[in-house]
VEXBA-421489 format. One line per field, with one value per residue (C-alpha): x, y, z; residue in three letters; chain. Coordinates in pm, 1 decimal. Example, Ala and Ser with C-alpha at 12.3 -4.5 7.8 and 13.67 -1.06 7.14 Angstrom:
REM VEXBA-421489
x = c(1230.0; 1367.0);
y = c(-450.0; -106.0);
z = c(780.0; 714.0);
resn = c(ALA; SER);
chain = c(A; A);
This chain:
REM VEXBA-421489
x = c(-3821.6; -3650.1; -3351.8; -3544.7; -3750.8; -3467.7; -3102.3; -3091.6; -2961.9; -3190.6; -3486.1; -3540.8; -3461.4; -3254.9; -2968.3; -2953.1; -2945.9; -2639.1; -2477.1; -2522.9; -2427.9; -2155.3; -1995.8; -2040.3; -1833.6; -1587.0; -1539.9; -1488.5; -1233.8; -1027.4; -991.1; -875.7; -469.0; -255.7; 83.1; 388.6; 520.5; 849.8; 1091.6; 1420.1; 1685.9; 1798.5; 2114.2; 1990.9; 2134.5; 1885.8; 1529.9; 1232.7; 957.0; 669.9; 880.3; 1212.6; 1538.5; 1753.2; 2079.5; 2203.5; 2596.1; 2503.5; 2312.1; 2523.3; 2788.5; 2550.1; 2551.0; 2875.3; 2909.5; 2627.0; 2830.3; 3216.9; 2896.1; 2790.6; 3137.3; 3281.8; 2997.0; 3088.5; 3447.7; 3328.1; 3165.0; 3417.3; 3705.2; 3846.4; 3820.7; 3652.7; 3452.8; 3291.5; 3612.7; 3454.1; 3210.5; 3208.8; 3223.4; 2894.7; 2661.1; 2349.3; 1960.6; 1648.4; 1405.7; 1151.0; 1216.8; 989.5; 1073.2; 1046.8; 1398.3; 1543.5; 1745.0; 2071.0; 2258.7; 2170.9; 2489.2; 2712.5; 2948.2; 3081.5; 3343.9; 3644.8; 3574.1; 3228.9; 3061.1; 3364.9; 3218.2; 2972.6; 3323.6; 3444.4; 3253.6; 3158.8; 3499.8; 3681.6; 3477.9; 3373.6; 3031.1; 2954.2; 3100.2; 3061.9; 3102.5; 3191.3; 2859.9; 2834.4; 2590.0; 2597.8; 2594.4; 2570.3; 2701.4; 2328.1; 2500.8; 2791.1; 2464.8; 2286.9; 2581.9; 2653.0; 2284.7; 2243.4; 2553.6; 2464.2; 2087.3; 2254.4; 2412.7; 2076.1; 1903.8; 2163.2; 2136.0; 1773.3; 1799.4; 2056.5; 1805.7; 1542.3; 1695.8; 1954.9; 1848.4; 1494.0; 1218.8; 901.1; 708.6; 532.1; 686.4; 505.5; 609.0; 933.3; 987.3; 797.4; 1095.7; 1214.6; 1543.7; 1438.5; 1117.4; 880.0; 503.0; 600.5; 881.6; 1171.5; 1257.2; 1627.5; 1822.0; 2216.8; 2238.6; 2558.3; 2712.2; 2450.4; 2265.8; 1864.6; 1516.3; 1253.7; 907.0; 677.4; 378.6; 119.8; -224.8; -354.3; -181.2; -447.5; -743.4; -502.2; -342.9; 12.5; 295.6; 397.3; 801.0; 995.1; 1374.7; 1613.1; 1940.8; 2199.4; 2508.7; 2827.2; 2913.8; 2586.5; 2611.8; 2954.8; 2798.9; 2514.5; 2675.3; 2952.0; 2659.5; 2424.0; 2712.2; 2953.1; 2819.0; 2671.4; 2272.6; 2388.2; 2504.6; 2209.2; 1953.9; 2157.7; 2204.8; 1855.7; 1651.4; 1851.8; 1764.9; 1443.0; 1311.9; 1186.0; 1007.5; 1306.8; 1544.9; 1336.6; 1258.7; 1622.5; 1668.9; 1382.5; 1379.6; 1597.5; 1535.6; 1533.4; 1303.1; 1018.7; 1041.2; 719.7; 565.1; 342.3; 576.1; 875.7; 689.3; 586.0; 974.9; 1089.2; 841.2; 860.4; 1251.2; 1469.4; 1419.5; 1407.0; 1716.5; 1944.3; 1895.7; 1869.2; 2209.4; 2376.8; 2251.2; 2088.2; 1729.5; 1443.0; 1244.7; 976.8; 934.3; 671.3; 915.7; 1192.3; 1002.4; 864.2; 1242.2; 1393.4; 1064.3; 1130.8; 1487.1; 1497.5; 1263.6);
y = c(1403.7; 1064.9; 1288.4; 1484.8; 1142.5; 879.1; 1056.4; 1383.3; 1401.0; 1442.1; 1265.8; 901.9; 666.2; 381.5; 508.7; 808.2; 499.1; 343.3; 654.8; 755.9; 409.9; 382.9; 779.2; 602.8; 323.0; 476.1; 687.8; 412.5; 269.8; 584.5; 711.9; 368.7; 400.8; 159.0; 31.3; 166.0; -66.6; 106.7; 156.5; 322.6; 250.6; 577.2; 560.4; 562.6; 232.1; -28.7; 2.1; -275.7; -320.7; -563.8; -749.5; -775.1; -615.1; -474.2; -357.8; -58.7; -155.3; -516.3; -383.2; -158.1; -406.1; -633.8; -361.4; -387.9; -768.9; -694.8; -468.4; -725.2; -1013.5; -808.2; -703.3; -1040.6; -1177.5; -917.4; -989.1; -1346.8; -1246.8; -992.0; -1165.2; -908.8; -638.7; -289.4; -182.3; 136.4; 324.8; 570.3; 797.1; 1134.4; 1386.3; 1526.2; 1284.9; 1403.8; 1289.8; 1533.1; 1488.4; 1582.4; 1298.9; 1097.4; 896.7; 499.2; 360.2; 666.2; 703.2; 817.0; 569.0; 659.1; 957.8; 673.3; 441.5; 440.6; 146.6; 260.2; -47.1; -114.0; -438.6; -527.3; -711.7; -915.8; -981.7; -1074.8; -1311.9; -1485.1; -1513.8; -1607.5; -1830.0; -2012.4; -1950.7; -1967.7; -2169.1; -2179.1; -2527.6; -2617.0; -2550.1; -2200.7; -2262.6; -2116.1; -2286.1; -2191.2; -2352.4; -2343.8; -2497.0; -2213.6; -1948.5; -2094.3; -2054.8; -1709.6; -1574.1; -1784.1; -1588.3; -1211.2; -1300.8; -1392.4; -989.2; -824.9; -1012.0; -806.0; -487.6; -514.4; -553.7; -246.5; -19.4; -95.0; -31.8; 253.7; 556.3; 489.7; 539.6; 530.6; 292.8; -32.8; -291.0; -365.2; -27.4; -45.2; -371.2; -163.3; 63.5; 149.6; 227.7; 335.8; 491.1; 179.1; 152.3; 399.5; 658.4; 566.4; 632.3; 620.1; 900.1; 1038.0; 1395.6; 1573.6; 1366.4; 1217.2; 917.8; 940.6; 727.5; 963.4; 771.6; 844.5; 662.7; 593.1; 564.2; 884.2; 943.1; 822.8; 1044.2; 1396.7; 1287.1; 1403.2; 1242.0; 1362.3; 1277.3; 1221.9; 1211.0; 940.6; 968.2; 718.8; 664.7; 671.9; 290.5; 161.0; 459.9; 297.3; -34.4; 61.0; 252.0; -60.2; -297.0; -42.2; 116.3; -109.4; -360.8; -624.3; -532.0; -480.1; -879.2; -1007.9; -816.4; -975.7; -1310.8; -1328.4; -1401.1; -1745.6; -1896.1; -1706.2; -1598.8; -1277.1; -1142.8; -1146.8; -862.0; -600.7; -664.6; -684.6; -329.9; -105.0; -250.4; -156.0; -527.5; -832.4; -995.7; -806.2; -1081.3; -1188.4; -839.9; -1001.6; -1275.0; -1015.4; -837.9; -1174.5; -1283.4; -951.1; -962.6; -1304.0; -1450.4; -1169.1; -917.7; -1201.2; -1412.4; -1133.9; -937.1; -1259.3; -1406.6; -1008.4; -870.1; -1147.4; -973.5; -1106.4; -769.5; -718.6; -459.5; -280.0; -322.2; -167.6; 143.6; 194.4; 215.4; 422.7; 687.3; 716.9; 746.6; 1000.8; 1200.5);
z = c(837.7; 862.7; 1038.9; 1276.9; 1428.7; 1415.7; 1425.4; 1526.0; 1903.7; 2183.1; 2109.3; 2270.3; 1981.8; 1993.6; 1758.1; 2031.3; 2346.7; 2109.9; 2113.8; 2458.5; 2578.5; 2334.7; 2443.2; 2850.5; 2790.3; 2594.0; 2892.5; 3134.3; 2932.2; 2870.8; 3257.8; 3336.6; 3386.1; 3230.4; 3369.2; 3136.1; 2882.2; 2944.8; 3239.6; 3240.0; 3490.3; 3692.1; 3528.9; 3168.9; 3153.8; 3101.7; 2996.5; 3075.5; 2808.0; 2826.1; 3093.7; 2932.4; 3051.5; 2783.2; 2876.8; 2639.3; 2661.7; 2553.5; 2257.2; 2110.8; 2125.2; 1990.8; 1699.7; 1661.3; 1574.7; 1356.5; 1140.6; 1184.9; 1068.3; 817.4; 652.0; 745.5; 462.5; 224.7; 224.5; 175.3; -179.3; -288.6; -207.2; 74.4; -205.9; -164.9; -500.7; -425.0; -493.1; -706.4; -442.3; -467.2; -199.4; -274.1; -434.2; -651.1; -608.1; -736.3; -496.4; -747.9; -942.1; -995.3; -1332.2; -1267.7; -1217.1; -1070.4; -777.2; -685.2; -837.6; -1158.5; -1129.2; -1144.4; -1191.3; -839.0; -953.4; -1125.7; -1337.4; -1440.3; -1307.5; -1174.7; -859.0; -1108.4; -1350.1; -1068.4; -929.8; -1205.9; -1344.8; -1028.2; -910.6; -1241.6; -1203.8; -1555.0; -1844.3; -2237.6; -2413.8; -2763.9; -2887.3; -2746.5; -2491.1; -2178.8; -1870.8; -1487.8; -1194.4; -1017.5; -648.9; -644.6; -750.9; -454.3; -231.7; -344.5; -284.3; 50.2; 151.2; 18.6; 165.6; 546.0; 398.3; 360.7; 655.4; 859.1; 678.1; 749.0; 1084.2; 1120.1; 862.9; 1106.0; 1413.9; 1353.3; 1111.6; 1382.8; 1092.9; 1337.3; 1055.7; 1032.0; 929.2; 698.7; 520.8; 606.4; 379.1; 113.7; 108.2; -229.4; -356.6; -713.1; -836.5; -853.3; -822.5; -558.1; -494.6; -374.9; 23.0; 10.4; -36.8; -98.1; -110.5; -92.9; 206.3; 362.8; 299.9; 466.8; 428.2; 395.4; 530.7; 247.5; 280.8; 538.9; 625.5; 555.6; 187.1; -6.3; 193.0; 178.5; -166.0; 5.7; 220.7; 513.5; 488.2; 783.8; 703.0; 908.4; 859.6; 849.0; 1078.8; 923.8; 962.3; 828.7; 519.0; 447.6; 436.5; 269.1; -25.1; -76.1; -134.3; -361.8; -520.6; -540.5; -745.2; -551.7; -555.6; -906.7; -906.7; -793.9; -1002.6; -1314.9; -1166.9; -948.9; -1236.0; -1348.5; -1018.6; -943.4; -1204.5; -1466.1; -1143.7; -934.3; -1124.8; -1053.8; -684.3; -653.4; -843.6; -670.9; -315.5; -55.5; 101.0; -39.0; 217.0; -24.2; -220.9; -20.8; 107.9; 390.7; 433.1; 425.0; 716.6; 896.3; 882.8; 1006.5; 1340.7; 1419.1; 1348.1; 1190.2; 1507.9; 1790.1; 1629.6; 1597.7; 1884.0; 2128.8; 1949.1; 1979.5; 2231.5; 2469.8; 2446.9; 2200.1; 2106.2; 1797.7; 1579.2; 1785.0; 2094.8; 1920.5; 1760.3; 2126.0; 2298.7; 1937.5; 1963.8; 2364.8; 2372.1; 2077.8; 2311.8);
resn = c(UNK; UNK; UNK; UNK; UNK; UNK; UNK; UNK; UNK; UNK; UNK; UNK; UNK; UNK; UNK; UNK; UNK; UNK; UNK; UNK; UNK; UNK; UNK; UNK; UNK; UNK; UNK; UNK; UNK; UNK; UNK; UNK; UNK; UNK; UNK; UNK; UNK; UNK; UNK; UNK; UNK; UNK; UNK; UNK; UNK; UNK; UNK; UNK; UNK; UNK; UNK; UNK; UNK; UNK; UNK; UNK; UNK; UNK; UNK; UNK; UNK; UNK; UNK; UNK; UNK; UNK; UNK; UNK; UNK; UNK; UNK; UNK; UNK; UNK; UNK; UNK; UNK; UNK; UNK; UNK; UNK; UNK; UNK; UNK; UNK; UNK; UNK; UNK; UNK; UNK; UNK; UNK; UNK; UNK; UNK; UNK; UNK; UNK; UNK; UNK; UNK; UNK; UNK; UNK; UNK; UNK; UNK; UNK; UNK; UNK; UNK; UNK; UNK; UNK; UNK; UNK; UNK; UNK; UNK; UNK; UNK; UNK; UNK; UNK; UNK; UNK; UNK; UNK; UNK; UNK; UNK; UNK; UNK; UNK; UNK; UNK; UNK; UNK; UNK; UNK; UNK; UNK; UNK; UNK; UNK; UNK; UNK; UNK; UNK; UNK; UNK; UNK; UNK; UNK; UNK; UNK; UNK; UNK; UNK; UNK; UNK; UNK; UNK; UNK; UNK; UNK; UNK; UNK; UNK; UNK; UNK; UNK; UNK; UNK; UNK; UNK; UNK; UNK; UNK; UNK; UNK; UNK; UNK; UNK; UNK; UNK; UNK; UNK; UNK; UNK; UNK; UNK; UNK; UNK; UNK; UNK; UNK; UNK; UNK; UNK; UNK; UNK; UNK; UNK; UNK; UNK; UNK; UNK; UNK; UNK; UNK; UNK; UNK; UNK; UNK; UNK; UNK; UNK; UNK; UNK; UNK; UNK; UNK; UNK; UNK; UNK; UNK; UNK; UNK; UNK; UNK; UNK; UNK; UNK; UNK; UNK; UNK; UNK; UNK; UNK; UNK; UNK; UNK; UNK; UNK; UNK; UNK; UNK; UNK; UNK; UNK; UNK; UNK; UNK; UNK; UNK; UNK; UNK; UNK; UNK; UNK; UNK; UNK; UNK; UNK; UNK; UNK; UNK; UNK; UNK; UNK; UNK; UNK; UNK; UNK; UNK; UNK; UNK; UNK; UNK; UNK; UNK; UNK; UNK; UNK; UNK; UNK; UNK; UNK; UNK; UNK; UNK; UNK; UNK; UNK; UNK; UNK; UNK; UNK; UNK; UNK; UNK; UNK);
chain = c(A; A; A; A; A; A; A; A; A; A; A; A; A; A; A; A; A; A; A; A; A; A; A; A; A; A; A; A; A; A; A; A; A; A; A; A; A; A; A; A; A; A; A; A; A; A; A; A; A; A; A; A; A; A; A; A; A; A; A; A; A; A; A; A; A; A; A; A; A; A; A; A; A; A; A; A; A; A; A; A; A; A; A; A; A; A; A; A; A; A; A; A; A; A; A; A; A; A; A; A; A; A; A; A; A; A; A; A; A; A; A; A; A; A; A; A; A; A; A; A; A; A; A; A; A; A; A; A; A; A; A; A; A; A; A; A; A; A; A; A; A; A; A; A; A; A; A; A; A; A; A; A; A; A; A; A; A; A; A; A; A; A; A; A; A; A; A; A; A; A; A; A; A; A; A; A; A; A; A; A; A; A; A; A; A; A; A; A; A; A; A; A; A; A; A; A; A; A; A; A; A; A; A; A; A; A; A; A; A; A; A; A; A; A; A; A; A; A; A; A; A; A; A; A; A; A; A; A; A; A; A; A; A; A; A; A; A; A; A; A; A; A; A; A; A; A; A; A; A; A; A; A; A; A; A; A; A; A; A; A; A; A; A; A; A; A; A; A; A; A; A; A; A; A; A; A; A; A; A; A; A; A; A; A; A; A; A; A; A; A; A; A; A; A; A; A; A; A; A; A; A; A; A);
């Protein structure tokens, strides 16, 4: 009874005025045409979003020092030296897997030597010493300089995750991303040959109870990259030494995340938007694009 006099459509209520009025101004608003965030150039060779001007020659060479950055920091750590010497031509991963800790890296070593990068930095560069007593001791302002130097390394492999395999995600997911089973799966993948992030989660997950995955794969360079910091030791490095400056927490962020700027998952995201994106790209590639900017030129060029 309380249907048929107050909601049901037709009759001259004011939940039925709400709607009506509601359904007429949503219809104003949708014939109205917006401008296009994005322009191309004729050419294909610049594109225009939100008023910026991005040239495509000056951003994939801004790509490029990216990667000579990125490498030059990694010879910094590793002394020049190449660890990952074990791959094999066809790596394993069981998608099905969904045991905590797993990942692909649990087929290895991919050292000939076992934690030979950790040996090696620790013993090379005196990080730690033993005194008469037995007690260990760290050298906490050569720790500091180590992990400000591999955290200028993941800040860049962040910014090259983001912007080449083009996973259309938030950010705030893509910080999420795991690379071992955690409190979710993981996202990144080595299969035979070929490394790819599979986009697991979104909005709708919890309502359909399944994920819609949407593989990205990675270019060769940043796979190289990529596979000399997971599997050559040094995420390996600084889930062992993470925990002496940062504490218990701080090992397993550094094992199951694919970046480290998770540390601080809404900070992680905030940092990403707002310095990590603009810095890089203005100081590469002479353009300061966001996130959203980004995902809006990778999803219209890859169309």
């Amino acid at each position: 009874m309380a249907h048929e006099q107050i909601l049901a459509l037709g009759q001259n209520t004011v939940f039925n005025m709400l709607t009506e009025m509601q359904k007429f101004a949503s219809s104003i608003a949708y014939r109205q045409v917006r401008p296009p965030r994005l322009w191309w150039s004729d050419d294909f060779h610049k594109v225009g979003i939100d008023g910026e001007t991005l040239e495509l020659d000056a951003f994939r060479s801004g790509i490029q020092q990216m990667f000579q950055a990125a490498w030059k920091l990694y010879d910094s750590i590793s002394g020049g030296r190449r660890f990952a010497d074990k791959l094999p031509t066809n790596f394993k991963d069981d998608l099905s897997d969904d045991t905590y800790g797993y990942s692909f890296l649990f087929h290895g070593p991919f050292t000939t030597t076992p934690n030979s990068l950790l040996s090696h930095v620790v013993h090379d560069r005196g990080l730690a010493s033993i005194d008469g007593a037995g007690h260990l001791s760290w050298d906490m302002g050569a720790l500091r300089g180590l992990f400000a130097t591999s955290d200028e390394l993941n800040d860049l492999l962040t910014i090259l995750t983001y912007l080449l395999p083009t996973t259309s995600v938030r950010v705030t997911e893509f910080v999420d991303n795991k690379l071992r089973n955690a409190s979710r799966n993981r996202n990144l993948h080595m299969l035979m040959g070929e490394m790819f992030m599979l986009a697991r989660y979104h909005k709708m997950t919890n309502a359909t109870g399944s994920d819609i995955c949407v593989p990205a794969f990675y270019p060769e360079p940043l796979q190289e990259l990529t596979l000399e910091i997971f599997a050559g030791g040094l995420r390996e490095f600084e889930t062992n030494l993470a925990p002496v400056l940062f504490g218990g927490e701080a090992a397993d962020l550094y094992r199951t995340s694919v970046s480290q700027i998770v540390y601080f998952f809404f900070w992680g995201a905030l940092l990403m938007t707002s310095f990590l994106f603009p810095t890089s790209l203005t100081a590469t590639c002479g353009f300061e694009m966001g996130g959203g900017s980004h995902q809006t030129v990778s999803v219209a060029g890859s169309r």
